[in-house]
N, CA and C atoms as an extended XYZ file, in Angstrom:
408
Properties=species:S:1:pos:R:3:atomname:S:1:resname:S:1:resid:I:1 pbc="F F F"
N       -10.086       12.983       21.909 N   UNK     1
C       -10.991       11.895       21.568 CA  UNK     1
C       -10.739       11.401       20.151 C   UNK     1
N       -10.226       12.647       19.445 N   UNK     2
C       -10.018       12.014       18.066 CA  UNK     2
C        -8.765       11.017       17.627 C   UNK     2
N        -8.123       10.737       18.754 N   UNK     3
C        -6.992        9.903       18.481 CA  UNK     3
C        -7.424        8.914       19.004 C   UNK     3
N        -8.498        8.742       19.600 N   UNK     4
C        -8.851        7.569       20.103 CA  UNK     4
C        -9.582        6.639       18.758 C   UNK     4
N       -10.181        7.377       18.425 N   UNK     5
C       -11.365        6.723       17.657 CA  UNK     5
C       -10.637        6.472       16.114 C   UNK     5
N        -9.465        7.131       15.978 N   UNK     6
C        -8.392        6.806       14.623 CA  UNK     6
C        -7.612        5.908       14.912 C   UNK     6
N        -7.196        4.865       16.692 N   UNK     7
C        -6.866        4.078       16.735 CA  UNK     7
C        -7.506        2.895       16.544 C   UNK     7
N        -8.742        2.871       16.822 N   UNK     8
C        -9.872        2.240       16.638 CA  UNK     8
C       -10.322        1.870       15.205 C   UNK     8
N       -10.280        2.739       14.386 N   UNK     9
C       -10.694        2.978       13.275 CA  UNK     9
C        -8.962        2.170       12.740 C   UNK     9
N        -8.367        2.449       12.951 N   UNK    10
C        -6.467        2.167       12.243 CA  UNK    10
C        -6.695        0.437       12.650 C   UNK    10
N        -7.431       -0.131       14.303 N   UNK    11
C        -7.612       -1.589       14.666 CA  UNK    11
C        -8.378       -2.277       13.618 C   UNK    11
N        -9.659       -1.522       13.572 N   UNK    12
C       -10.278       -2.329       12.664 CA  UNK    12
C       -10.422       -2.403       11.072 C   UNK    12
N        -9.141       -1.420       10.348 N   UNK    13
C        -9.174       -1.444        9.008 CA  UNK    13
C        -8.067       -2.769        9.610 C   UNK    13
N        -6.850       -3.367       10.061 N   UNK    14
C        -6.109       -3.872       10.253 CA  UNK    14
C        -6.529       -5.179       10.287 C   UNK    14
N        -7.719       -5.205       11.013 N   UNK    15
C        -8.403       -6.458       11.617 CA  UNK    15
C        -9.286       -7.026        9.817 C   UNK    15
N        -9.883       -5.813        9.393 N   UNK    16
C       -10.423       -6.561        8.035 CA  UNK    16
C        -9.311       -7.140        7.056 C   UNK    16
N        -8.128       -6.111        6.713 N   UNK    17
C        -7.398       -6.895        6.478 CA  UNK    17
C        -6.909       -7.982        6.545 C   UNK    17
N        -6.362       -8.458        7.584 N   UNK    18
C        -6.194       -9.666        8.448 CA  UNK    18
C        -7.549      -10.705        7.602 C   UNK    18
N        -8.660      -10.547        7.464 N   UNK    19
C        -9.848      -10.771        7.745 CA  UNK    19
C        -9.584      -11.306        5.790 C   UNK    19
N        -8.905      -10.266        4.927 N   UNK    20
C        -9.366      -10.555        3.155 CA  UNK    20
C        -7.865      -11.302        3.581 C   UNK    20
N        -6.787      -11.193        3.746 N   UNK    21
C        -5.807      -12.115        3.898 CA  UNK    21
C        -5.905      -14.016        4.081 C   UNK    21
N        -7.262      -13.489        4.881 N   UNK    22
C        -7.127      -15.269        5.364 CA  UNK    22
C        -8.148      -15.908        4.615 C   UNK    22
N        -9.244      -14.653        3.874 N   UNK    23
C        -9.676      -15.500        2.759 CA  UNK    23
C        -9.852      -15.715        1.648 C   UNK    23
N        -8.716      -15.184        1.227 N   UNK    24
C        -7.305      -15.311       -0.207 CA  UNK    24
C        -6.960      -16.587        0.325 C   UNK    24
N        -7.605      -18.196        0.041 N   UNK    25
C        -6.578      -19.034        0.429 CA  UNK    25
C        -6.102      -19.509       -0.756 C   UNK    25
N        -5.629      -19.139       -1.641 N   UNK    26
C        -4.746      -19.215       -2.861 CA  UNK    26
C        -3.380      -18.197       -2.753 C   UNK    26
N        -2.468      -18.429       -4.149 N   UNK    27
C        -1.575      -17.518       -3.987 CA  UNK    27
C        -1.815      -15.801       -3.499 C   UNK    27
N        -3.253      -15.823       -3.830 N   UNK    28
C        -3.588      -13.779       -3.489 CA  UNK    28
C        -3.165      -13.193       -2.105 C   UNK    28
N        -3.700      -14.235       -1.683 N   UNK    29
C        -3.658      -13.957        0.307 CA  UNK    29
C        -2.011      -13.902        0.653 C   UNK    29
N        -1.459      -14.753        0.491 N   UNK    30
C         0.340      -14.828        0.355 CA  UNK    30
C         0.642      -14.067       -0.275 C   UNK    30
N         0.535      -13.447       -1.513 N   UNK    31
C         1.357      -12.374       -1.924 CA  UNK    31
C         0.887      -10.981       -1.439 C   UNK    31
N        -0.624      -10.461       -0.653 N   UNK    32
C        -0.620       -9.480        0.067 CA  UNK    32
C        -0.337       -9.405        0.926 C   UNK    32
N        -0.477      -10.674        1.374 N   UNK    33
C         0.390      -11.017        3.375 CA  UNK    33
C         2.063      -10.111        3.111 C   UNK    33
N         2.532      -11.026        1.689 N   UNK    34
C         3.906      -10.168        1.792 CA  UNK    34
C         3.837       -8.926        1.305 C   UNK    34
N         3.040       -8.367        0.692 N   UNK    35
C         3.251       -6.775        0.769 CA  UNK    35
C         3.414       -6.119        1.808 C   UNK    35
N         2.399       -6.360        2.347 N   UNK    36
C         1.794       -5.774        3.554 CA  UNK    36
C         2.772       -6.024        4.498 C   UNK    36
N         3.405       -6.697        4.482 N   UNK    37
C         4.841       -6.708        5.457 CA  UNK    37
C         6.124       -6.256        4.884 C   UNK    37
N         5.759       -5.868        3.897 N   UNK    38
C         7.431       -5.266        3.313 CA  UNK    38
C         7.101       -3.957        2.935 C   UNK    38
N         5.354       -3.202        3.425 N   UNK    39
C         5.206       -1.726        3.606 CA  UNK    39
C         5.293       -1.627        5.126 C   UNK    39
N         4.629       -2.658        5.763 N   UNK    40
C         4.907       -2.039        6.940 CA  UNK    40
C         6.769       -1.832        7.895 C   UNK    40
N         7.197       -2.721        7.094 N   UNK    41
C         8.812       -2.596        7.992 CA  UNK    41
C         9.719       -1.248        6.556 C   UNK    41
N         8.848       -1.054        5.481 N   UNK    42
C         9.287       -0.247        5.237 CA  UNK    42
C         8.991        1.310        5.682 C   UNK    42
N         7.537        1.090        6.108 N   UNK    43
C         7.323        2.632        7.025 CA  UNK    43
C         6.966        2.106        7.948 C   UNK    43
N         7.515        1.842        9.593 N   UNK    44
C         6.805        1.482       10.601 CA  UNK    44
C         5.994        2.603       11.135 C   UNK    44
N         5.319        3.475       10.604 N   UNK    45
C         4.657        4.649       10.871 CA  UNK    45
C         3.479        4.604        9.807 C   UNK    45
N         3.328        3.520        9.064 N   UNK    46
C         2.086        3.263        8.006 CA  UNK    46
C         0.825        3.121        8.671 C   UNK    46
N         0.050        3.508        7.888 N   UNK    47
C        -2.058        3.427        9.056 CA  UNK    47
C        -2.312        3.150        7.958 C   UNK    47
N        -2.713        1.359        8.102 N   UNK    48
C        -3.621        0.550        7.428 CA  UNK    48
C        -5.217        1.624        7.763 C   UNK    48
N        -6.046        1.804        6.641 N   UNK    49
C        -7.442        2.212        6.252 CA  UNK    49
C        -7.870        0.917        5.554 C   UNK    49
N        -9.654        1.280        5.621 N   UNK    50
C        -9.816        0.355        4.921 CA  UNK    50
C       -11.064        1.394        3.951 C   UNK    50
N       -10.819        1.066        2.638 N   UNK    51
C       -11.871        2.271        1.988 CA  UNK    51
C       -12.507        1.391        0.600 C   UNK    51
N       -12.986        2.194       -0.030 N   UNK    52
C       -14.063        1.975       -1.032 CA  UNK    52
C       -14.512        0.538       -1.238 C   UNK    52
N       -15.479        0.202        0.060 N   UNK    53
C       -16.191       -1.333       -0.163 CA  UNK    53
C       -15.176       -2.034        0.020 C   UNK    53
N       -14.126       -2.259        0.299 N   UNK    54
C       -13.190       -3.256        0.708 CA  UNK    54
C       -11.560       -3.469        0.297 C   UNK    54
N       -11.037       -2.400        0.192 N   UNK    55
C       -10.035       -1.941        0.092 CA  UNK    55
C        -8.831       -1.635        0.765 C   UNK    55
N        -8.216       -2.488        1.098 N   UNK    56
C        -6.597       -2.448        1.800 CA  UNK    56
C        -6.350       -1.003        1.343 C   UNK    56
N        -5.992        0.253        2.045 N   UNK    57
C        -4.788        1.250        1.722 CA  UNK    57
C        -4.303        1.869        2.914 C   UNK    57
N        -2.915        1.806        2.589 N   UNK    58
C        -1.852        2.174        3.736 CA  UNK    58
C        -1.687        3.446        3.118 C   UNK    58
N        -1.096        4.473        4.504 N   UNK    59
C        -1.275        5.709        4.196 CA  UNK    59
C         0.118        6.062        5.298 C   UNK    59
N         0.219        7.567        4.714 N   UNK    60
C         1.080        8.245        5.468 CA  UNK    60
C         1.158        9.459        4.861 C   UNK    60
N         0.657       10.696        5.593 N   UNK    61
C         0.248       11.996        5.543 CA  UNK    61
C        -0.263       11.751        4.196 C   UNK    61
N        -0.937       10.878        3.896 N   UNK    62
C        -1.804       10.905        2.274 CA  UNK    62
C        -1.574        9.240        2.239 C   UNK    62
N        -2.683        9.039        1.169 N   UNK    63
C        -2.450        7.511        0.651 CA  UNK    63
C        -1.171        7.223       -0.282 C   UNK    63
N        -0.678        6.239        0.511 N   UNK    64
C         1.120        5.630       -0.360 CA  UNK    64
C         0.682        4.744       -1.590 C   UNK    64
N        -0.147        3.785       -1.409 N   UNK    65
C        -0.891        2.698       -2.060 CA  UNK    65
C        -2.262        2.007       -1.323 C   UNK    65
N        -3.051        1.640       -2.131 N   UNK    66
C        -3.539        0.365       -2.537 CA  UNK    66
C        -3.307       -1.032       -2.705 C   UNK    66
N        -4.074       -1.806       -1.870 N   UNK    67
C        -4.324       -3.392       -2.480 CA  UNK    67
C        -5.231       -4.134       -2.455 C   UNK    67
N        -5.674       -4.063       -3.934 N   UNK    68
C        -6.948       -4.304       -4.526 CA  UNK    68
C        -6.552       -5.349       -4.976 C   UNK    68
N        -7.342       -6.580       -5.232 N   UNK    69
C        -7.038       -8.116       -5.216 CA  UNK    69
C        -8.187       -8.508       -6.089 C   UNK    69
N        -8.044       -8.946       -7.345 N   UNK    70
C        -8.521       -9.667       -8.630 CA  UNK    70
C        -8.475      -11.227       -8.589 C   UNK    70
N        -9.060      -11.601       -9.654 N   UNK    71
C        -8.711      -12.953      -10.258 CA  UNK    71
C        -7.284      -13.173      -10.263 C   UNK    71
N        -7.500      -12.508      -10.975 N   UNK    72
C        -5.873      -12.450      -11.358 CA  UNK    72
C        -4.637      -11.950      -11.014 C   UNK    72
N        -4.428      -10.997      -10.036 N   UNK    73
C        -3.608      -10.423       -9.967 CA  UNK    73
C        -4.289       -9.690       -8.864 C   UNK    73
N        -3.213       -9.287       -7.953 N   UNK    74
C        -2.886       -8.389       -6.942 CA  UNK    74
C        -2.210       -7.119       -7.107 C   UNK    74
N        -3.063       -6.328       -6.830 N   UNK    75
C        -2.541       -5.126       -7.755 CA  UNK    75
C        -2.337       -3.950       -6.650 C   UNK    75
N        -0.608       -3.570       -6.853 N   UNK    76
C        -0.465       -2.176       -5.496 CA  UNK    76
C        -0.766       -1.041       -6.220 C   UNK    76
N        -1.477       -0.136       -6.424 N   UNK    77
C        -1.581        1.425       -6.738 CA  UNK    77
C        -1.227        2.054       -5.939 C   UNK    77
N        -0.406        3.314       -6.570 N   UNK    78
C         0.355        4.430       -5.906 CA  UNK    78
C        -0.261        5.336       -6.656 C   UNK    78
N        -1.126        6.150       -5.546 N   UNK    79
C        -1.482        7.509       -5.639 CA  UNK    79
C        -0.938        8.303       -6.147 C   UNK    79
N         0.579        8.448       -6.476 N   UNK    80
C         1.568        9.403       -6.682 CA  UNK    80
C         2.512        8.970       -7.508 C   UNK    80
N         2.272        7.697       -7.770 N   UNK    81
C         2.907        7.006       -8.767 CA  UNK    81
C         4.101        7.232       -9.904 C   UNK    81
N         3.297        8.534      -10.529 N   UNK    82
C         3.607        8.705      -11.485 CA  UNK    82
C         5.082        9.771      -11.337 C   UNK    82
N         4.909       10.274      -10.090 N   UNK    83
C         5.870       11.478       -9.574 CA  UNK    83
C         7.054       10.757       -8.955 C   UNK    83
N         6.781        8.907       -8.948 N   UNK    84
C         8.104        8.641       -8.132 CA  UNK    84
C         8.524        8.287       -9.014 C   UNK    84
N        10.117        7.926       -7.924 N   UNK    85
C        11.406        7.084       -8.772 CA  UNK    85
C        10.975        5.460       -9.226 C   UNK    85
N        11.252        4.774      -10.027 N   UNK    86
C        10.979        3.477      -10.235 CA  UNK    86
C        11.824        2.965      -11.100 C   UNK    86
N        13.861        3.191      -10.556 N   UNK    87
C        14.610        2.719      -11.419 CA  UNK    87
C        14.737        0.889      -11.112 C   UNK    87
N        13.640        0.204      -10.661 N   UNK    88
C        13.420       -1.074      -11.097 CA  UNK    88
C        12.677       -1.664      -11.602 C   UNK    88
N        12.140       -0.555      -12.107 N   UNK    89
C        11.098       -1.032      -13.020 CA  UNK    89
C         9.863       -1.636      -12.575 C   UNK    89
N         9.280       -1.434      -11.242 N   UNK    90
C         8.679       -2.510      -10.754 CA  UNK    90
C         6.957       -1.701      -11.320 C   UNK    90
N         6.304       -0.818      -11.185 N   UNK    91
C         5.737       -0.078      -12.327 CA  UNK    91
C         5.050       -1.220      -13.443 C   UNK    91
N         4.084       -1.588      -14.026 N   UNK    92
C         3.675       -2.112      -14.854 CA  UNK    92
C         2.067       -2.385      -15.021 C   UNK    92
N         1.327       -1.304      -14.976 N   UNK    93
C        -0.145       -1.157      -14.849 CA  UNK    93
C        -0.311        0.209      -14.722 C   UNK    93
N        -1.316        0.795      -15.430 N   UNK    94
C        -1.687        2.089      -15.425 CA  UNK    94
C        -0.513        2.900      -15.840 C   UNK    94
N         0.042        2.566      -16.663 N   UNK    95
C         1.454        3.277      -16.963 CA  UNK    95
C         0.656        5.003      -18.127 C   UNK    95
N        -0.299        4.900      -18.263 N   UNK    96
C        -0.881        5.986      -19.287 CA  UNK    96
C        -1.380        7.033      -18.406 C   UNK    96
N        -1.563        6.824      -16.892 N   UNK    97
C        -2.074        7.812      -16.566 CA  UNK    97
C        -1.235        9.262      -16.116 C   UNK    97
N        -1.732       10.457      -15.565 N   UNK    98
C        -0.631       11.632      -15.039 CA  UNK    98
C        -0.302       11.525      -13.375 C   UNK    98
N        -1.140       10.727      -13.129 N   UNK    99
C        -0.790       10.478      -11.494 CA  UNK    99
C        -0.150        9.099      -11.067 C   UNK    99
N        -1.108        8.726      -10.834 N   UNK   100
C        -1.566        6.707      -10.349 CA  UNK   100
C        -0.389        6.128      -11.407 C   UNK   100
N         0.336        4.765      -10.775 N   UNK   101
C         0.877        4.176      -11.370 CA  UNK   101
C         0.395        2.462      -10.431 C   UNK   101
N         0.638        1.723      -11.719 N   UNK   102
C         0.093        0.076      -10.498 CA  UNK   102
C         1.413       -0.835      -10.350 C   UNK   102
N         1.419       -1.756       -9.772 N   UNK   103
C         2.120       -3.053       -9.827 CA  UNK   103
C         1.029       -4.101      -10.063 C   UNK   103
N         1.142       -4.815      -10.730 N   UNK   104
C        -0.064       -5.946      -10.716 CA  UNK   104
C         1.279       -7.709      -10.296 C   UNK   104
N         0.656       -7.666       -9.571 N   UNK   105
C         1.476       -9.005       -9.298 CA  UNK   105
C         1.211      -10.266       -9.515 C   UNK   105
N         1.577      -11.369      -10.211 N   UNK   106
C         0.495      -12.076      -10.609 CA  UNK   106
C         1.017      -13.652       -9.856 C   UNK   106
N         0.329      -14.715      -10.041 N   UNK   107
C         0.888      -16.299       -9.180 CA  UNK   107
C         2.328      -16.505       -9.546 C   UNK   107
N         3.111      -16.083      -10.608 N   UNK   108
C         4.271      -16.253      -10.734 CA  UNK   108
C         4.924      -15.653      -10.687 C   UNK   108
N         4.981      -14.034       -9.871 N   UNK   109
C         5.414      -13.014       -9.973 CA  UNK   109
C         6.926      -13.497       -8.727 C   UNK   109
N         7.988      -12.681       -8.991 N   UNK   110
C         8.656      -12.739       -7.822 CA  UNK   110
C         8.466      -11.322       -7.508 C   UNK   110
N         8.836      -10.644       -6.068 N   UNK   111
C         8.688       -9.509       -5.574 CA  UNK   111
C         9.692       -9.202       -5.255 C   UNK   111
N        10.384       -7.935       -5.913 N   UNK   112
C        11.580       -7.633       -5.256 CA  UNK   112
C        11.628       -6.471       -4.168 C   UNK   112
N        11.771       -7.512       -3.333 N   UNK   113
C        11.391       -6.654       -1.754 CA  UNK   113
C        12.015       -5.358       -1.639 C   UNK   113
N        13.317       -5.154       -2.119 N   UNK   114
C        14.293       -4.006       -1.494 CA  UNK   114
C        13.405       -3.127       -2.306 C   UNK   114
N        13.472       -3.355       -3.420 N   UNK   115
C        12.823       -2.149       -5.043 CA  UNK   115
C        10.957       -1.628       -4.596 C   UNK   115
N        10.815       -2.642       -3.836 N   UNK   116
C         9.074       -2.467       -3.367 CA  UNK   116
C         9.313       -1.577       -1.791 C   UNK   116
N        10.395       -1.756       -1.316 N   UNK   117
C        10.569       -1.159        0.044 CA  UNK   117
C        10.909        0.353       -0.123 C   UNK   117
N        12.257        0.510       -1.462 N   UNK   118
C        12.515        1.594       -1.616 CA  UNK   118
C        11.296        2.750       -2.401 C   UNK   118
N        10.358        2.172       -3.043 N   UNK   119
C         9.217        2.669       -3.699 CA  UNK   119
C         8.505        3.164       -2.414 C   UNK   119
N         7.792        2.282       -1.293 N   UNK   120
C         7.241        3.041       -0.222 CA  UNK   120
C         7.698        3.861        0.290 C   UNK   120
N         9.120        3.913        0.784 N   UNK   121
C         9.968        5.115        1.217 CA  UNK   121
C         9.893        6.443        0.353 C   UNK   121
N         9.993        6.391       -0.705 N   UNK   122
C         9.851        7.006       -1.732 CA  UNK   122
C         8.967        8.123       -1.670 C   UNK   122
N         6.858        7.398       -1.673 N   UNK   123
C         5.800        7.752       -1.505 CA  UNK   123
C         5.686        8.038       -0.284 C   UNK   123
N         6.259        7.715        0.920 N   UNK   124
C         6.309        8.667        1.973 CA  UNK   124
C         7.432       10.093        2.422 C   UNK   124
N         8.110       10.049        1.748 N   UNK   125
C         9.245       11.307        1.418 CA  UNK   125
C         7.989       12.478        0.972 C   UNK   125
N         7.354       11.576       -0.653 N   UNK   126
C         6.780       12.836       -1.580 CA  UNK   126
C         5.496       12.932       -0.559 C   UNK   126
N         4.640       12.353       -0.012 N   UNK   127
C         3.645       12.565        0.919 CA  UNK   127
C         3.962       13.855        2.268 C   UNK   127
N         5.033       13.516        2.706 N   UNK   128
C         5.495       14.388        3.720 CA  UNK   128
C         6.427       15.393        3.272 C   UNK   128
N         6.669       15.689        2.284 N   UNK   129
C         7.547       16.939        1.647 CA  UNK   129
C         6.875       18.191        1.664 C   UNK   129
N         7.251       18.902        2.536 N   UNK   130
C         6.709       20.476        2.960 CA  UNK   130
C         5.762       20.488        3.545 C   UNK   130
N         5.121       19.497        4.357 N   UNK   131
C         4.094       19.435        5.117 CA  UNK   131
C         4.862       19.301        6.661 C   UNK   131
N         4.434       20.039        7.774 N   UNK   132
C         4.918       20.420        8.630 CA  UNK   132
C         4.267       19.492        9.457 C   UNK   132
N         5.256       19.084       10.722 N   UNK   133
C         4.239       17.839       11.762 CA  UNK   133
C         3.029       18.504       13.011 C   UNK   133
N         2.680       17.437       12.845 N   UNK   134
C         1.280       17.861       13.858 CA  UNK   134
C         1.980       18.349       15.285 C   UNK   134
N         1.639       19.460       15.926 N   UNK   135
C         2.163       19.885       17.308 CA  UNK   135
C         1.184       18.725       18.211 C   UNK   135
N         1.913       18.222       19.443 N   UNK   136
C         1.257       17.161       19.907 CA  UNK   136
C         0.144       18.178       20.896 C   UNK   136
């Protein structure tokens, strides 16, 4: 029963999403539309949640990121941030902390898809490292 109700639960964090996407009708909504598609073809095994009051986070055996959406800026947080690779530098928010690291993306930002793809891959490696799979 419990896989039922986590598909359910996985539909309708998906569906709110869908839901803050379409009413971002400025650049915000377009630049999470494209996140959100360059995490999901980077883990096709990602489970959109939806948490604290209205909060986009994709997960995999733990939360990968966040997308929390400002005035200003669209901002991805990585839970683990601080433990990954980020030789593109893409990193630029919360850089002081020991965990969490952000991207803040802003109306003129370009996104470099491969460097944002290889970062999710990344946070799902360190998420699933020594954690053993569920017996079906």
């Amino acid at each position: 029963m419990k896989q039922a109700n986590e598909r359910t639960d996985a539909a309708s964090a998906s569906e709110q999403i869908d839901a803050r996407i379409a009413e971002l009708t400025d650049w915000r909504g377009a630049a999470l539309a494209r996140v959100r598609a360059i995490i999901r073809q980077a883990d096709p095994e990602v489970v959109e949640t939806w948490k604290w009051r209205g909060v986009p986070v994709w997960e995999h055996a733990g939360i990968i990121c966040t997308g929390e959406t400002y005035k200003g800026a669209v901002k991805l947080t990585f839970a683990k941030g601080a433990s990954l690779p980020d030789p593109a530098g893409l990193f630029n928010s919360s850089l002081d902390g020991n965990t969490r690291r952000a991207i803040d993306i802003h109306a003129s930002s370009a996104i470099d898809e491969a460097a944002l793809a290889a970062l999710i891959r990344a946070a799902v490696a360190l998420n699933t490292a020594g954690k053993k799979p569920k017996k079906a």
